[in-house]
N, C-alpha and C positions, 0 to 999 in steps of 0.2 A: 551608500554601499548597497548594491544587490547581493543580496541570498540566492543563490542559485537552488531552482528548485529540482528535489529528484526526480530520477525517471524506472521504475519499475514497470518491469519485463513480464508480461501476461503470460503462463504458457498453461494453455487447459483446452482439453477434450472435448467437454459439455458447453456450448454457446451460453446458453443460462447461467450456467455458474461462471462462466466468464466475464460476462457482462454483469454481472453482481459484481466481483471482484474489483474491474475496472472501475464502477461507479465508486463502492467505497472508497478505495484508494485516492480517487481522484476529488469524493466529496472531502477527506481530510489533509487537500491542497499538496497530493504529491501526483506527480504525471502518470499516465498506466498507460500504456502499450501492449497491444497484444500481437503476439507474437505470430507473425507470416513465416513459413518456411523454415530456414535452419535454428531453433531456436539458441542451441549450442554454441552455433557461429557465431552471433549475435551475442552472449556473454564474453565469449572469450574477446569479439574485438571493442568488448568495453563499451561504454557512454552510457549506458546503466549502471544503477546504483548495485542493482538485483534484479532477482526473480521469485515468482511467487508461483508455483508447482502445484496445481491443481489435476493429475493426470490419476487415470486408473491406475490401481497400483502396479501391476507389471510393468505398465508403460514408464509409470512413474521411477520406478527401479533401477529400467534400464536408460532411461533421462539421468539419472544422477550418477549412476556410473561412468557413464560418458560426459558427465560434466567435470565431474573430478580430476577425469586425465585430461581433457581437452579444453578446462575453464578451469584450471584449481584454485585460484583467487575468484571466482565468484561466489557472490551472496545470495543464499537459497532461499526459501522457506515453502516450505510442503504441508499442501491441503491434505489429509488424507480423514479415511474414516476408522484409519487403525494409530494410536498412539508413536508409535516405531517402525521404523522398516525394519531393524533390524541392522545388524554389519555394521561394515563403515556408513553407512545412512545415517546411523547415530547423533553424526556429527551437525547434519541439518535441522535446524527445529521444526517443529510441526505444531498447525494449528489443526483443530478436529471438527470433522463434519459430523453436523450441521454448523454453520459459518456464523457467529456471531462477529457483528460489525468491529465491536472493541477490541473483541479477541485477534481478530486479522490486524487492523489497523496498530496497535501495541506490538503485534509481533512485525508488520512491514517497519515499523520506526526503530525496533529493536535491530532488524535487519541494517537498515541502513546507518543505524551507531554502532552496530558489531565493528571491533577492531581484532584483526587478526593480527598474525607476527611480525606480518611483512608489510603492513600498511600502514599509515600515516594515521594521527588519531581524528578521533571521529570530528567532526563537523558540530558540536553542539548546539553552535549557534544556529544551524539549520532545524536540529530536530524541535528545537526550545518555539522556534519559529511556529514549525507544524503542527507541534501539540496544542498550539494556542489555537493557532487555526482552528485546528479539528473540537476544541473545547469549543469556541464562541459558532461552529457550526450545530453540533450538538445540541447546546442552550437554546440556540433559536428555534431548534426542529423540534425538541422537547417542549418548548413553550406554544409553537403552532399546535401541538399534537393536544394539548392543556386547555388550550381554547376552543378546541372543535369538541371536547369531551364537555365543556361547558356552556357550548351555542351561541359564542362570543363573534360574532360572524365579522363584526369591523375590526376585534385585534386580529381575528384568521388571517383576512387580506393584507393588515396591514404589517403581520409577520412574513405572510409568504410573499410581499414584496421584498423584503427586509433580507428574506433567506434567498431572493433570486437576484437581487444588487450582492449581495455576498459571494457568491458563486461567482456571476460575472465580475469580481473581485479576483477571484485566484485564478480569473487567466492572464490576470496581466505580470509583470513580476511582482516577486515579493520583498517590500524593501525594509531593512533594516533601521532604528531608531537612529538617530546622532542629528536627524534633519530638521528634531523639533521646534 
């Protein structure tokens, strides 16, 4: 059986902080896209899981006001460098700048297990999937990170092969256990 992998919806101002964004998301084996043109449009007509709101706060503001009536079943999550927008903003979670990896990545997976009123429940067996992922990606970059503090130069290579067969692992699909 394939696990279908998610797809999260980039929308940010800053190229930098964008391309941060994407990489994480995508180092803990969920798709990132970033967002060309309408980005509104593009929630409301679906095939994303979510979106992840990295905009200056006015801009950011008035992105989610205009999400709410024009995408009200999409899944947010707002970068900002203030705790709350405040209002109905409330309702979106926020993760806080400056960007810590876990902290994004915990709240995109939160994102995409959110179960609202009207929606079907979550997909466990996908996040159960991802978490794993993103654990045994983790481990490895931790342990590359261990040996270069230690001038371990053939476990270095032989991790950062390790973490780059891994990677070209999560483009392929992700497939589910039963096949063993």
């Amino acid at each position: 059986m394939t696990i279908p992998v998610p797809t999260i919806l980039i929308v940010a101002d800053d190229a930098q902080e964008r391309e941060a964004i994407a990489s994480l998301i995508e180092e803990a084996g969920v798709t990132a896209v970033i967002a060309t043109g309408d980005s509104v449009a593009l929630l409301r007509e679906g095939g994303v899981a979510g979106a992840v709101v990295a905009l200056a706060d006015g801009a950011a503001r008035r992105f989610l006001r205009r999400a709410a009536v024009e995408a009200p079943r999409a899944k947010l999550l707002l970068v900002s460098d203030i705790h709350s927008m405040g209002g109905d903003d409330d309702r979106v979670p926020v993760v806080q700048r400056p960007l810590e990896g876990r902290e994004l990545i915990g709240g995109v997976l939160d994102m995409i297990l959110r179960e609202e009123a009207h929606e079907a429940a979550p997909q466990h067996g996908v996040a159960a999937e991802l978490s794993i992922t993103a654990a045994k990606l983790a481990c490895l970059c931790m342990r590359e990170t261990s040996a270069a503090a230690c001038g371990a130069g053939r476990m270095i290579r032989d991790l950062s092969a390790q973490i780059a067969d891994f990677r070209a692992g999560l483009a392929a699909p992700m497939m589910a256990g039963g096949d063993d």
